[in-house]
C-alpha positions in Angstrom: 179.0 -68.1 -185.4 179.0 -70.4 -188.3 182.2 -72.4 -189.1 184.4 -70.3 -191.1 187.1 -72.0 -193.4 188.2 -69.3 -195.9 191.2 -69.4 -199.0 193.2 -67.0 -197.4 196.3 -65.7 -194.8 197.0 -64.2 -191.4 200.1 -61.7 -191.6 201.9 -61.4 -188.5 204.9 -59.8 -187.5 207.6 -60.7 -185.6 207.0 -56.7 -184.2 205.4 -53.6 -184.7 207.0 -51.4 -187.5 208.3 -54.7 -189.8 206.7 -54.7 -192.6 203.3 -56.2 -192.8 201.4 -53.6 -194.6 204.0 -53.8 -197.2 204.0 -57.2 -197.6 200.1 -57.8 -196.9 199.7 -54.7 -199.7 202.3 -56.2 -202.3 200.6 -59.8 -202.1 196.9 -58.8 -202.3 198.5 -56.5 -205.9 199.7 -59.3 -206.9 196.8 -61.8 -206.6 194.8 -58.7 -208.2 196.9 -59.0 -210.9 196.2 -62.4 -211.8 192.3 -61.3 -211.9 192.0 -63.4 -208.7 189.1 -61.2 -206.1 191.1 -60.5 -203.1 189.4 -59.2 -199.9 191.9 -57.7 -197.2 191.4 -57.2 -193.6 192.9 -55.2 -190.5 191.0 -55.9 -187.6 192.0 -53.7 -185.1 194.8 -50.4 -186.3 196.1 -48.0 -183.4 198.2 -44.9 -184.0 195.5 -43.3 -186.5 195.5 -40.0 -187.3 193.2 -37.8 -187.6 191.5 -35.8 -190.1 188.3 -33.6 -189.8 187.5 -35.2 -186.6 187.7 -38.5 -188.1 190.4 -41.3 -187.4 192.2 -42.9 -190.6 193.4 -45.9 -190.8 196.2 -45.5 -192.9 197.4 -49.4 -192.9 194.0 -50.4 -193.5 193.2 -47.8 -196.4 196.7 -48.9 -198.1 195.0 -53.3 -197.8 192.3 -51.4 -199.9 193.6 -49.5 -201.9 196.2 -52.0 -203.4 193.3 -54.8 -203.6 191.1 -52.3 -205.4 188.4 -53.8 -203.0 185.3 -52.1 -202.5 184.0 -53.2 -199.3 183.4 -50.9 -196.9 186.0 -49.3 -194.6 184.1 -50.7 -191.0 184.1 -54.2 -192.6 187.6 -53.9 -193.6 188.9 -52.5 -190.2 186.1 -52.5 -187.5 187.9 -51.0 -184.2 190.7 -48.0 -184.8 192.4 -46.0 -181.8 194.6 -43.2 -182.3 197.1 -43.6 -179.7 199.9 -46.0 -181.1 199.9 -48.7 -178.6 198.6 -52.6 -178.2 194.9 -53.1 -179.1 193.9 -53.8 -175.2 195.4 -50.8 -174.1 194.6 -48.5 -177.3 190.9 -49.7 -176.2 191.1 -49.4 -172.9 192.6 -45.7 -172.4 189.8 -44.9 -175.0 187.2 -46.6 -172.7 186.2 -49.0 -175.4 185.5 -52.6 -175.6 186.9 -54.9 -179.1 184.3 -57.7 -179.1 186.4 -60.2 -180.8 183.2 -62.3 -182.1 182.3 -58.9 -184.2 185.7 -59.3 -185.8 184.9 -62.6 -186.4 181.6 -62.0 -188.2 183.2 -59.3 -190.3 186.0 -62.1 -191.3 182.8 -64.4 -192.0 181.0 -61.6 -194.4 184.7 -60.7 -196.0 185.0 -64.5 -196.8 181.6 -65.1 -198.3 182.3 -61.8 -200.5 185.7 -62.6 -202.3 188.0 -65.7 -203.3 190.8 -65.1 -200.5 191.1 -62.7 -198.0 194.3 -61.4 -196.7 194.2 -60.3 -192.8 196.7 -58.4 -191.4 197.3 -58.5 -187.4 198.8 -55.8 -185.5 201.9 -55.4 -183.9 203.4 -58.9 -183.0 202.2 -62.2 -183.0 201.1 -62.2 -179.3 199.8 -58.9 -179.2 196.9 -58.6 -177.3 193.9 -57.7 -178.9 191.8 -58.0 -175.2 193.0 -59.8 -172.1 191.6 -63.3 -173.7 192.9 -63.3 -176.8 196.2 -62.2 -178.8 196.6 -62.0 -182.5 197.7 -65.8 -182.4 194.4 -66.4 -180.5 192.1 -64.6 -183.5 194.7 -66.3 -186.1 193.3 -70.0 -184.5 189.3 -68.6 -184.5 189.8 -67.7 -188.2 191.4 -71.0 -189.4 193.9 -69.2 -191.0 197.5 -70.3 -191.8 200.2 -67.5 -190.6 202.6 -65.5 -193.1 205.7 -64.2 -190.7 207.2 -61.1 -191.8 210.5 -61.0 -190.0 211.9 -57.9 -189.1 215.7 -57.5 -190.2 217.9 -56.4 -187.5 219.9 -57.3 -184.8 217.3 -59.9 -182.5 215.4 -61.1 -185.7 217.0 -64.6 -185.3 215.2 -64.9 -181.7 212.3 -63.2 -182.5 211.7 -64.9 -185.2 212.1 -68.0 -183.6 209.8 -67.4 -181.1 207.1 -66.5 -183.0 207.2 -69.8 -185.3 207.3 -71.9 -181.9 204.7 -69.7 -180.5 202.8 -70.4 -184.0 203.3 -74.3 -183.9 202.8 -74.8 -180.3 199.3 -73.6 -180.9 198.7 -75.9 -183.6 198.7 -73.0 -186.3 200.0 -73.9 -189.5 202.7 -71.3 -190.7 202.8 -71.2 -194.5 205.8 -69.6 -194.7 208.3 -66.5 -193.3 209.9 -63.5 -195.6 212.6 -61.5 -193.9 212.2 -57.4 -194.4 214.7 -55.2 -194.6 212.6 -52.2 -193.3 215.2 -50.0 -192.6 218.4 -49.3 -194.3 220.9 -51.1 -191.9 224.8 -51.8 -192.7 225.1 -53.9 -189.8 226.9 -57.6 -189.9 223.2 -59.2 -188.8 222.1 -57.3 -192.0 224.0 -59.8 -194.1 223.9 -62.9 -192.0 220.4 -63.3 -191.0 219.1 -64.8 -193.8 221.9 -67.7 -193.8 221.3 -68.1 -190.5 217.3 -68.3 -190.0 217.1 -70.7 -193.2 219.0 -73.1 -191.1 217.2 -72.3 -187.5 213.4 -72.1 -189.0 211.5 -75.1 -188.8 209.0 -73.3 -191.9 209.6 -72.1 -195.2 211.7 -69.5 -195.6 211.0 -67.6 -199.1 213.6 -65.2 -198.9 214.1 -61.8 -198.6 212.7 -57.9 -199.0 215.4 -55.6 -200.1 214.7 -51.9 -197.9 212.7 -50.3 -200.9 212.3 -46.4 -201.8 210.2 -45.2 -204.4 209.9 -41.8 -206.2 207.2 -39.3 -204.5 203.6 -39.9 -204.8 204.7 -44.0 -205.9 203.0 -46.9 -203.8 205.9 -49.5 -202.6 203.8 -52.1 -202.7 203.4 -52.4 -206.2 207.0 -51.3 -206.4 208.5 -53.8 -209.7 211.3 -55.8 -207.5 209.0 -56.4 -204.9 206.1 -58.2 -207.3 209.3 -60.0 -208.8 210.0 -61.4 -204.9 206.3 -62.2 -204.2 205.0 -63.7 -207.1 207.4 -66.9 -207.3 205.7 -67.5 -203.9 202.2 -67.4 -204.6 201.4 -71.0 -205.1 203.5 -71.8 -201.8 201.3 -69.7 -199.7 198.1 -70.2 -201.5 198.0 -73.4 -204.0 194.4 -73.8 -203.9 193.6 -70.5 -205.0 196.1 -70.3 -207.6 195.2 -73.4 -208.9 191.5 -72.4 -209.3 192.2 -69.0 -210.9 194.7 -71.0 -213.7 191.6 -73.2 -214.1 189.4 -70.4 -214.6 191.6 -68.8 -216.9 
């Protein structure tokens, strides 16, 4: 495997169900809109349905769809399992094997294809994708710096936490965190958490995702207040492409 350095980020979650798809989605529409070619990546999606005998991955086909890229759906998402449950044990009940140097090699073909590419882990940052290696792990063989979307609830502030030390301990360089309000929540945390992790994270902090709702049939993640969030944040999570596409222009 050749040495891979791409222009791009590794979204993890502090959990499952926090946001990343949205926020993965609503950045690569945003670098799109600058006329900058984004490629998007979900390397391994459980909990796919199923239509005409086919498994869909719904997280993956939302990357593509809001990147407008055109590369095929196996590059873009190479292993898919339909029961909802860690990668290693998604793969295992379905008696498959994920061969984490084929994700790398798609990551490698991605790379060569567009200016950044935005790849999207599944459920939290220490996931495990096989026995060997965790979402951290194929974070590290990318050489990719992490985006942590923070889940806003009751817990965020310690699993947050956790998942920046787990980040840095491993010598992963953690661009920045965005707290999501996912879920419509009226609890105190609701209203305290982002005081409170700007002054316990060690990262960035950019601030926070409101819980969004759009009208039937309307994508969220090129819903207008959350472009208005993400793009003041572009050049903080990826200066070197940003640069390049203004010297482009």
């Amino acid at each position: 495997m050749k040495d891979v350095r791409a222009a791009g980020l590794f979204v993890a979650g502090t959990d499952t169900g926090v946001g990343k798809t949205l926020i993965t989605a609503g950045l690569g529409y945003a670098l799109r809109s600058l006329g900058i070619d984004v490629g998007v990546m979900k390397p391994v999606e459980t909990g796919c349905p199923t239509r005409a005998g086919r498994l869909r991955p719904l997280d993956a086909l939302t990357l593509r769809e809001a990147t407008g890229a055109r590369d095929a759906l196996d590059l873009i998402n190479p292993y898919r399992f339909h029961e909802p449950l860690a990668p290693m044990v998604a793969a295992e009940r379905s008696g498959r094997h994920i061969d984490v140097g084929r994700l790398e090699e798609r990551f490698a073909r991605l790379a060569d294809r567009h200016s950044v590419v935005l790849v999207e882990g599944a459920g939290g940052l220490l996931a495990p994708i096989t026995k060997e290696t965790s979402c951290l792990d194929l974070a590290v063989k990318l050489k990719l710096p992490l985006l942590v979307v923070i889940g806003s609830r009751l817990g965020a502030l310690n699993h947050a936490r956790l998942t920046v030390e787990a980040a840095l301990h491993a010598r992963v360089p953690v661009a920045g965190a965005i707290l999501n309000h996912f879920h419509v929540d009226r609890s105190a945390a609701r209203t305290t958490n982002l005081s409170a992790l700007s002054r316990l994270l060690p990262v960035p902090l950019l601030g926070e995702i409101p819980h969004l709702s759009s009208k039937k049939g309307q994508a969220l993640w090129c819903h207008p207040l959350l472009q208005r969030l993400l793009a003041p944040h572009l050049r903080q999570l990826l200066p070197d492409v940003i640069k390049e596409s203004e010297t482009c222009a």
